[in-house]
N, C-alpha and C positions, 0 to 999 in steps of 0.2 A: 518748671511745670507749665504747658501750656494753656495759658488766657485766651479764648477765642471769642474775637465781637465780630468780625468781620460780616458775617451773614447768619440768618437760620441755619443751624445745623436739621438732617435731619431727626422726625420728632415721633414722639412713640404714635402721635394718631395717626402716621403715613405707616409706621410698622407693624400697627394693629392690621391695618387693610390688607386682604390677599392682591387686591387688583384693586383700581382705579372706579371701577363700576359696581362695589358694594352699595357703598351706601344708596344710591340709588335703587338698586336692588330691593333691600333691606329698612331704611329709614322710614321711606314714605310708609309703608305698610304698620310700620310700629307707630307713628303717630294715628295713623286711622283708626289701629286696633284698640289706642286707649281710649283715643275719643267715643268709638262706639261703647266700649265697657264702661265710661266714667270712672278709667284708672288715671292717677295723676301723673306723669312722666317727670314730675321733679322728686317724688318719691323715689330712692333707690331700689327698695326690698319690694316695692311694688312694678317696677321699672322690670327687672329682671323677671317677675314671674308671666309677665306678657308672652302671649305663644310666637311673635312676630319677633322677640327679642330669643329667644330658646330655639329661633329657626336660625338665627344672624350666629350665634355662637354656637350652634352643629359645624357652620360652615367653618368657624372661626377655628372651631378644634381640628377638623380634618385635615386644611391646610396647615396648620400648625403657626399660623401667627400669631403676631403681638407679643403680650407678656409671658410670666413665667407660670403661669398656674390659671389651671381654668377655673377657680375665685376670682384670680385677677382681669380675668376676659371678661366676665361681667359687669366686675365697677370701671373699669375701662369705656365697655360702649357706652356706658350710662353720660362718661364725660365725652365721646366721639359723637355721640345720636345729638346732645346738647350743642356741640360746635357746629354741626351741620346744622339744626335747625334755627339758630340765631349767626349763621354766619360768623363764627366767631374766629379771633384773628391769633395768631401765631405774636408775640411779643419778644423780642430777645429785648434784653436789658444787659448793659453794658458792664463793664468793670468797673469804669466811671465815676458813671452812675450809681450804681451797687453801694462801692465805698463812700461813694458823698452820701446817700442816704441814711448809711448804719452810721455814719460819723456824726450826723448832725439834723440826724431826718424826721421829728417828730411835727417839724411846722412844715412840710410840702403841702399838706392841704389847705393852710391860709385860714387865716383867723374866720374862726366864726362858721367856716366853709365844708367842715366834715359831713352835713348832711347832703350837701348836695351832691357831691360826690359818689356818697354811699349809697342814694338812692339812683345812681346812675347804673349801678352794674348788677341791677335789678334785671333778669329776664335775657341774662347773658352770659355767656360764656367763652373760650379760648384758653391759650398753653401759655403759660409765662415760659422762656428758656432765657438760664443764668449762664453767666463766661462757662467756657470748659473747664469742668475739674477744680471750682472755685470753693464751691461749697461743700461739703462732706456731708451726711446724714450719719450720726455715731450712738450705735445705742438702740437705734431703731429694730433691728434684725438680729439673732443671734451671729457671730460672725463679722468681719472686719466692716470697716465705713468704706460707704459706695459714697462713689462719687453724684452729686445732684444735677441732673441734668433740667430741672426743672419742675414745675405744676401745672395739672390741669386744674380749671377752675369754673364754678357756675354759680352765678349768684340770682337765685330761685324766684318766683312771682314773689313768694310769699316772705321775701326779707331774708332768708336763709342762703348762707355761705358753705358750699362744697370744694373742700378740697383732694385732690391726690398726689401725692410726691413723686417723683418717677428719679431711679436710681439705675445706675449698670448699664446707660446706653452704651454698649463696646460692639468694635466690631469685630473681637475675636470671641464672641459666643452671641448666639440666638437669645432673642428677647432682652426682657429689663423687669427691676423692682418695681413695684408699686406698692407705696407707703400710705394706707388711707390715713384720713385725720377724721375728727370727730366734727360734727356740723356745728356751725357757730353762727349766732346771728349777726347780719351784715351791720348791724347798727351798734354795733361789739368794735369794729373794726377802729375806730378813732382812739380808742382809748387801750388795745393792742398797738398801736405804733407808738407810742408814748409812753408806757410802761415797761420796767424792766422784767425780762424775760425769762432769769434764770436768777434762784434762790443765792446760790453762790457765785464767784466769781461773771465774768464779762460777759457780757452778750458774744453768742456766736465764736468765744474761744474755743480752741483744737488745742490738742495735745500731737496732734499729728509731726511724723517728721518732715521738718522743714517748713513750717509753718509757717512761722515768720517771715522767711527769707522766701518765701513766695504766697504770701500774703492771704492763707486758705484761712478759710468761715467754717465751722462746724454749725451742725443743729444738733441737739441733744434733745430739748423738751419739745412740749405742742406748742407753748407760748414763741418760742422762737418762731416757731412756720407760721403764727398767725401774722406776727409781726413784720415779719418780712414779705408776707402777703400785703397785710396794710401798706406797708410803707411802697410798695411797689404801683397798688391802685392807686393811691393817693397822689404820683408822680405822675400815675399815668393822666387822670382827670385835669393837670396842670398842665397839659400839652404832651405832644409829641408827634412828629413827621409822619408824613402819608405813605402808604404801604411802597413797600419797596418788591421789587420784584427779583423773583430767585434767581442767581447765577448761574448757566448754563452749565457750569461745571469747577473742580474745582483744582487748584494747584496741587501737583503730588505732596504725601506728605499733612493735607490739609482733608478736615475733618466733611465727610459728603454731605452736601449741600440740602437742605431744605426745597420739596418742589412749591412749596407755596408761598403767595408773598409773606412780605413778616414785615412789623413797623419795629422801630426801637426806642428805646428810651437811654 
């Protein structure tokens, strides 16, 4: 089964977009409109009832992008409106990496060093994307495990962690899953990568075929996603290489390329 580190694949906030000139379109207007209202844009359920945001997802439905479901277009921008207005960066994280972390990952953030870390991803946001087809989401959905293509992520002024799972990035059908999680506070995060995950057996075991012999990760509960979140910001805070720039294109056979830069871990 193919492991893909090579570059950003393409990622659900390019497939959300109909064209390159949304957000531009779109964004600015929706920060204005909340500033004027004193709506809070890290709120979701407030986030969505903005008229700047109910014009962005008119548009979103007629073209017919992004996800699977117009629910899912809305928690979508909520993480797309977040990337653009903190710049927020595309991360692929490697196979590598992945396994050293799950193997032995609960000290990356360095003695003593959890707060300052977790007060860094204060007021930001970006896409984690994991190897191709490494991780499974099982349980999640009624219906067979989708493959993980990764999370969106935003960690709020006010100390709070957003997540969304994104599933079914294929290219023999339109759209993808998005799997919300429940909000958690960022200061939760140290002690989610250090604790075990699941009630019974292994962190991250699959029952999937072939497992083993190509080395696939399930998530089953919430505690798994927060943890592999933690364990992911925590590597990242400890370093990692300056943005890389997307490959103009990509060898047949190989998965379509990411247009934006993307750093890796």
């Amino acid at each position: 089964m193919a492991i893909h580190d090579a570059y950003a694949r393409f990622t659900p906030y390019e497939l959300l977009l109909p064209d390159g000139e949304f957000p531009e379109r779109h964004f600015p207007g929706i920060g204005a409109e909340a500033r004027q209202r004193g709506i809070d844009t890290d709120n979701p359920a407030a986030f969505v009832m903005l008229g700047a945001v109910q014009g962005a997802l008119a548009e979103l439905r007629e073209e017919g992008a992004g996800p699977g479901t117009e629910h899912d277009h809305g928690g979508v921008l909520f993480f797309a409106y977040h990337m653009w207005r903190t710049d927020g960066e595309v991360v692929l994280a490697r196979q590598e990496t992945l396994r050293g972390l799950l193997a032995g990952g609960a000290g990356v953030a360095g003695a003593g060093g959890e707060s300052l870390w977790v007060e860094d991803l204060k007021d930001r946001a970006g896409y984690f994307q994991l190897p191709q087809h490494m991780v499974w989401i099982e349980e999640a959905r009624s219906g067979p495990p989708e493959s993980m293509d990764g999370f969106f992520w935003i960690g709020d002024g006010t100390g709070v962690l957003h997540l969304a799972l994104v599933a079914g990035m294929r290219g023999d059908r339109p759209g993808y899953a998005v799997v919300p999680v429940p909000p958690q506070p960022l200061d939760a995060l140290p002690g989610w990568a250090a604790g075990p995950a699941r009630e019974e057996g292994r962190d991250f075991e699959t029952s999937l075929p072939g497992a083993e012999l190509d080395g696939l990760l399930g998530i089953r509960t919430p505690a798994e996603t927060f943890k592999l979140a933690a364990l992911l910001f925590a590597r990242m805070a400890g370093g990692r290489p300056g943005l890389c720039p997307p490959p103009e294109s990509a060898s047949p056979g190989q998965p379509r390329p990411s247009a934006l830069p993307f750093a890796t871990l």
